[in-house]
Biotite code that builds the C-alpha atoms (Angstrom):
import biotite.structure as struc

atoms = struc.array([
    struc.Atom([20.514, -0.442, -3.333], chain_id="A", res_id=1, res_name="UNK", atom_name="CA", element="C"),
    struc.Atom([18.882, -3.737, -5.156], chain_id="A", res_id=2, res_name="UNK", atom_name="CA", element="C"),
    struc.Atom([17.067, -3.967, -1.300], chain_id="A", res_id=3, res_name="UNK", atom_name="CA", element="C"),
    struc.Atom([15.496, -0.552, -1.230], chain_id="A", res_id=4, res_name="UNK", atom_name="CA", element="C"),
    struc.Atom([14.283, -0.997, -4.859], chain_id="A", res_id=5, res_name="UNK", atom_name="CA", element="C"),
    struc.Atom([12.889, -4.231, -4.243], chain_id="A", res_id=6, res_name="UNK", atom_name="CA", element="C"),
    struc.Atom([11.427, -2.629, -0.827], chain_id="A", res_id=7, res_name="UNK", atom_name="CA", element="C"),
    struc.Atom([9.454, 0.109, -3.007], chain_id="A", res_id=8, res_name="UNK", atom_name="CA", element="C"),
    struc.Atom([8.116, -2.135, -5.312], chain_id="A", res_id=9, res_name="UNK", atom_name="CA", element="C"),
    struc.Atom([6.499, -4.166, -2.739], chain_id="A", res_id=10, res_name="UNK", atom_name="CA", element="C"),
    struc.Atom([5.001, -1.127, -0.950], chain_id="A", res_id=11, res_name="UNK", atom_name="CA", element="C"),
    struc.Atom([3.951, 0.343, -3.767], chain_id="A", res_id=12, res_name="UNK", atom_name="CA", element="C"),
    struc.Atom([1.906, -3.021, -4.477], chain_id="A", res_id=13, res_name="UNK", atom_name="CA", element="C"),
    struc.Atom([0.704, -3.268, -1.325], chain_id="A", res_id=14, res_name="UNK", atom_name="CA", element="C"),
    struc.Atom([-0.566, 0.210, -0.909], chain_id="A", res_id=15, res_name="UNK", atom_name="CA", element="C"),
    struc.Atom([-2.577, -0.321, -4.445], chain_id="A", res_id=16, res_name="UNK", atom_name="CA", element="C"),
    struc.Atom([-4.014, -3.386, -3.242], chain_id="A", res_id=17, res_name="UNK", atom_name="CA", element="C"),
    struc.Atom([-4.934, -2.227, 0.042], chain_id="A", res_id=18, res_name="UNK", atom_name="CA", element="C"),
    struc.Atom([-6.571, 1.215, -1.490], chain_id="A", res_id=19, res_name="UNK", atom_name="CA", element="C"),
    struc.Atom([-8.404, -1.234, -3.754], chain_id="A", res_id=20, res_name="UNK", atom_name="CA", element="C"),
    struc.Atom([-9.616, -3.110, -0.421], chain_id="A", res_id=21, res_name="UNK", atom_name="CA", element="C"),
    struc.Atom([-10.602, 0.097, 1.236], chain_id="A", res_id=22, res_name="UNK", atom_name="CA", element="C"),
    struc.Atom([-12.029, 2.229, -1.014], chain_id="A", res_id=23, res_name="UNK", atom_name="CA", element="C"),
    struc.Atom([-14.941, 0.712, -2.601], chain_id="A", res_id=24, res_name="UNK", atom_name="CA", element="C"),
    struc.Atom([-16.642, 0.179, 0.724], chain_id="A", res_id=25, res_name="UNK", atom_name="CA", element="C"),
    struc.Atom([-16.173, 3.672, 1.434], chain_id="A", res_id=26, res_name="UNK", atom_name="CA", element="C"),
    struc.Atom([-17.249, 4.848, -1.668], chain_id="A", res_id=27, res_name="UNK", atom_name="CA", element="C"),
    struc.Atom([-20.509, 3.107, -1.170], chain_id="A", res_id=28, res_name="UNK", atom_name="CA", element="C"),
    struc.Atom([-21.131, 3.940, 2.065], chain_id="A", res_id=29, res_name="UNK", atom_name="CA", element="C"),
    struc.Atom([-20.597, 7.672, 1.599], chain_id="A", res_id=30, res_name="UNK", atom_name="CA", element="C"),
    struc.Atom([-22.740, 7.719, -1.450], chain_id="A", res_id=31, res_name="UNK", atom_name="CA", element="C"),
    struc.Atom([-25.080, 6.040, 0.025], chain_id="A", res_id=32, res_name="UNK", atom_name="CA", element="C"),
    struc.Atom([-29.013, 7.295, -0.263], chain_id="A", res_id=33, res_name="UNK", atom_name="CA", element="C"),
    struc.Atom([-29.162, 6.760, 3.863], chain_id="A", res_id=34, res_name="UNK", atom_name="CA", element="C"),
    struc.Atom([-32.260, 5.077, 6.018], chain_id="A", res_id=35, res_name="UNK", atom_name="CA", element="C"),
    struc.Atom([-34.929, 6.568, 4.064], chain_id="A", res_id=36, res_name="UNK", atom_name="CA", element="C"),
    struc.Atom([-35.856, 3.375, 2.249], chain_id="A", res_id=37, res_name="UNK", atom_name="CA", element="C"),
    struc.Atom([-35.684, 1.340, 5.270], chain_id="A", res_id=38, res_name="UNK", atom_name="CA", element="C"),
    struc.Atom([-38.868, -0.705, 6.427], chain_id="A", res_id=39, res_name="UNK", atom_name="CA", element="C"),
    struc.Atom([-40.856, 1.145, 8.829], chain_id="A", res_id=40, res_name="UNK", atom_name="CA", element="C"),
    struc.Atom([-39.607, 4.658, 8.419], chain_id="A", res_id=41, res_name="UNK", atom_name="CA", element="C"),
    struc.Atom([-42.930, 5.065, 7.347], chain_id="A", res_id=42, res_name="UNK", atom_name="CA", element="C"),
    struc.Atom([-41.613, 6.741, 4.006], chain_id="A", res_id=43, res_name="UNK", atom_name="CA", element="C"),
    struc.Atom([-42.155, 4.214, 1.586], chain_id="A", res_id=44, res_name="UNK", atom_name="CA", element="C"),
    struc.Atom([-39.028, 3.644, -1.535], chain_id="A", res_id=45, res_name="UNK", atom_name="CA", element="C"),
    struc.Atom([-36.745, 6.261, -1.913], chain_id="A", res_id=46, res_name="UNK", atom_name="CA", element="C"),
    struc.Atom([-35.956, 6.214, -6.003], chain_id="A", res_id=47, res_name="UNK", atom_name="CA", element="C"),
    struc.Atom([-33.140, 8.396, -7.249], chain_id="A", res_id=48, res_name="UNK", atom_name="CA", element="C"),
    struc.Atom([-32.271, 9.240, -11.060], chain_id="A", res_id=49, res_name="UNK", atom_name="CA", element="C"),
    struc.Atom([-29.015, 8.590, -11.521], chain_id="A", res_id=50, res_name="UNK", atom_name="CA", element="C"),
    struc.Atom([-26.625, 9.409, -14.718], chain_id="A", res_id=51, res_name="UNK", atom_name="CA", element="C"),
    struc.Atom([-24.866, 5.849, -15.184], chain_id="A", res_id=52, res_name="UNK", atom_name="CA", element="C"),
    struc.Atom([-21.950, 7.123, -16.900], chain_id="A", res_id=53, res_name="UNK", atom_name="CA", element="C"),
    struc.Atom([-21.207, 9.680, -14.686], chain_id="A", res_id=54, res_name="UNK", atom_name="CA", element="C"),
    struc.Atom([-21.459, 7.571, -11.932], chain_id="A", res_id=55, res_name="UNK", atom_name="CA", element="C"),
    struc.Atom([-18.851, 5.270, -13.523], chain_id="A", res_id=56, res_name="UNK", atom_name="CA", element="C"),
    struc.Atom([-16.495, 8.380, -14.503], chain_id="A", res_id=57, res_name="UNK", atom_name="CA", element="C"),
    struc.Atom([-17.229, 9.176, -10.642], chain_id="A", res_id=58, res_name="UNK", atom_name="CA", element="C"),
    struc.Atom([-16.190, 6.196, -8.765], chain_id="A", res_id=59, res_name="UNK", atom_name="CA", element="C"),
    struc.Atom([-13.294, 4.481, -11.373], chain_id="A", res_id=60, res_name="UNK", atom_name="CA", element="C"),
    struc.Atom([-11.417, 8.159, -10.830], chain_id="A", res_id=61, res_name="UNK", atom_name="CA", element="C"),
    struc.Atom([-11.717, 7.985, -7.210], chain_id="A", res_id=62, res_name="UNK", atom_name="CA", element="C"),
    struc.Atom([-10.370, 4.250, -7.184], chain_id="A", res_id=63, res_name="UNK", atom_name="CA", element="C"),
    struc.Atom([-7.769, 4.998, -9.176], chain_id="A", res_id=64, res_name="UNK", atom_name="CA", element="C"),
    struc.Atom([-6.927, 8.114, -7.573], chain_id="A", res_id=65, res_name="UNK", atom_name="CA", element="C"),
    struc.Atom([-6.821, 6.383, -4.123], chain_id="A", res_id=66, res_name="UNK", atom_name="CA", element="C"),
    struc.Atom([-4.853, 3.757, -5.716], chain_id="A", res_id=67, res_name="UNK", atom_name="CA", element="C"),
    struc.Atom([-1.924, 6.132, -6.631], chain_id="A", res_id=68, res_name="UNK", atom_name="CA", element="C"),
    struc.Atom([-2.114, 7.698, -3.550], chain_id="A", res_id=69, res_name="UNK", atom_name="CA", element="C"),
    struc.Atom([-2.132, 4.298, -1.226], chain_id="A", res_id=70, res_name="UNK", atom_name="CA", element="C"),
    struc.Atom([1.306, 2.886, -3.878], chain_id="A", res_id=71, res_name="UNK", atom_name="CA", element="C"),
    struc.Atom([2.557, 6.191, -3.446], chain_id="A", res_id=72, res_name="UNK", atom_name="CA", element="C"),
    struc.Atom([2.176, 5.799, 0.981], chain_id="A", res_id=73, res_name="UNK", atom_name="CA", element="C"),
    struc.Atom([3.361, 2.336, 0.609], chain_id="A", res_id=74, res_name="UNK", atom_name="CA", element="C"),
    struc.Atom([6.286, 3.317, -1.801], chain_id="A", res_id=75, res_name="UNK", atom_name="CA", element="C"),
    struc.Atom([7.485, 5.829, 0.902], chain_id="A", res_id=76, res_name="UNK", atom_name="CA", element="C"),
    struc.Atom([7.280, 3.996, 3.712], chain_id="A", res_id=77, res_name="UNK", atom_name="CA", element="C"),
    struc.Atom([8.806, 1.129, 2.370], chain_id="A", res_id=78, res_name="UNK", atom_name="CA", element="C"),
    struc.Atom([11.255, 3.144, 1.365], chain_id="A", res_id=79, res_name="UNK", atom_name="CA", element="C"),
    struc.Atom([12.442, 4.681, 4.928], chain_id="A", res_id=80, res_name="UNK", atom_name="CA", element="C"),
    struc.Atom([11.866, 0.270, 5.967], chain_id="A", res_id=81, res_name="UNK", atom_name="CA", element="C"),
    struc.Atom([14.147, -0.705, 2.910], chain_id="A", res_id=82, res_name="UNK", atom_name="CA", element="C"),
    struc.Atom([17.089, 2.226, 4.021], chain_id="A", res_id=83, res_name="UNK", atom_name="CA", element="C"),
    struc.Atom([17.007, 1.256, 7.724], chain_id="A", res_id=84, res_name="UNK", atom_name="CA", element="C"),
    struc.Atom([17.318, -2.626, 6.865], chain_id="A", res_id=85, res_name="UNK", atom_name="CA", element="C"),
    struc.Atom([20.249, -1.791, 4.099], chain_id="A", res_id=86, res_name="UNK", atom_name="CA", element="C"),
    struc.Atom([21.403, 0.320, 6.527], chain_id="A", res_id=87, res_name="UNK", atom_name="CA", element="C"),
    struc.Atom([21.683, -2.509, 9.329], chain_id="A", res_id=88, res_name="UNK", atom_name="CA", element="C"),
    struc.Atom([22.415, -5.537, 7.131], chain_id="A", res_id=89, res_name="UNK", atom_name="CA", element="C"),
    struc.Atom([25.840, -3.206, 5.990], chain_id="A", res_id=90, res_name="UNK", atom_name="CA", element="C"),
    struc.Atom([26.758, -2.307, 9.508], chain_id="A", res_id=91, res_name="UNK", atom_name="CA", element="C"),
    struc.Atom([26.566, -6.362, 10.430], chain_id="A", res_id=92, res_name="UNK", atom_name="CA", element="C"),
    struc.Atom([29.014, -7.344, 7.023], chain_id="A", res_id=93, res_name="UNK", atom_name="CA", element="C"),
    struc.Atom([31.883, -6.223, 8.998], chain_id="A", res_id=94, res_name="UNK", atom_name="CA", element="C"),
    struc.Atom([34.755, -7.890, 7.483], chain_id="A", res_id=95, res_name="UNK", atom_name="CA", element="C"),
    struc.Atom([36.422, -10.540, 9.477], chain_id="A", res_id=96, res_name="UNK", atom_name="CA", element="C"),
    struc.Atom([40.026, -10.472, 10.755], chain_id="A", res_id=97, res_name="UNK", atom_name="CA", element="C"),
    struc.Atom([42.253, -12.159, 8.319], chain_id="A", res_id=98, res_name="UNK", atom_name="CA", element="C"),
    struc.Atom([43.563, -15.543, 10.394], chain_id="A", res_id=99, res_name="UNK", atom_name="CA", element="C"),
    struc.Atom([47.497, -15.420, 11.029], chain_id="A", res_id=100, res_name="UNK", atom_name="CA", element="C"),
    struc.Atom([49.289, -17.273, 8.876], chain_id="A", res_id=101, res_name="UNK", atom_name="CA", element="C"),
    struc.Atom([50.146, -20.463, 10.152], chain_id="A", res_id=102, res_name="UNK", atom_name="CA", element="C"),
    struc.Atom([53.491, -20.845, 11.218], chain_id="A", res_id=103, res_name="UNK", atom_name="CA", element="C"),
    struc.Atom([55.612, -24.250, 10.246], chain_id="A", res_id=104, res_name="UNK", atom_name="CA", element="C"),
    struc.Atom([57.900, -25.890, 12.450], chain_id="A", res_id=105, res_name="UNK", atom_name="CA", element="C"),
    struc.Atom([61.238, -25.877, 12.033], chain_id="A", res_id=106, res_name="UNK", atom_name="CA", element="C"),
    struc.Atom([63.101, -28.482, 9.777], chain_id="A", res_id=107, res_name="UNK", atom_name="CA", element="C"),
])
């Protein structure tokens, strides 16, 4: 049992820290204004108005959002990983014959 709980725990890490890896590249890339700005589109600067706060509200809920969600993944799966290694590490603890006793020659 210890293993499995110590299994979750890791995954559940792991998955946070990966979402927080993964996420804030994506969230910049899909917000992103696009090419407009770019030199030689011919368009000139793109400027947007932007309401800083919400922005903030905006992308600290979807981090921590996607971090639940990724500690939640990596809780799970580490969980099916910590049962099937529990699982195999009881099956090998067979016990071991007990040796005959030893038998003493005759006096």
């Amino acid at each position: 049992m210890r293993t499995v709980v110590i299994f979750v725990l890791l995954g559940a890490i792991l998955g946070a820290v990966a979402a927080s890896l993964i996420v804030p590249p994506t969230l910049s890339w899909y917000n992103e204004a696009g090419f407009l700005s770019q030199p030689g589109s011919g368009q000139g600067q793109v400027q947007a108005l932007v309401n800083i706060p919400q922005v903030i509200r905006y992308t600290t809920s979807r981090l921590l959002k996607a971090q639940a969600i990724g500690a939640g993944l990596g809780a799970f799966t580490f969980l099916i990983l910590g049962s099937y290694s529990a699982s195999r590490s009881r099956k090998r603890k067979t016990p071991a014959p007990s040796p005959a006793p030893a038998s003493r020659p005759p006096a």
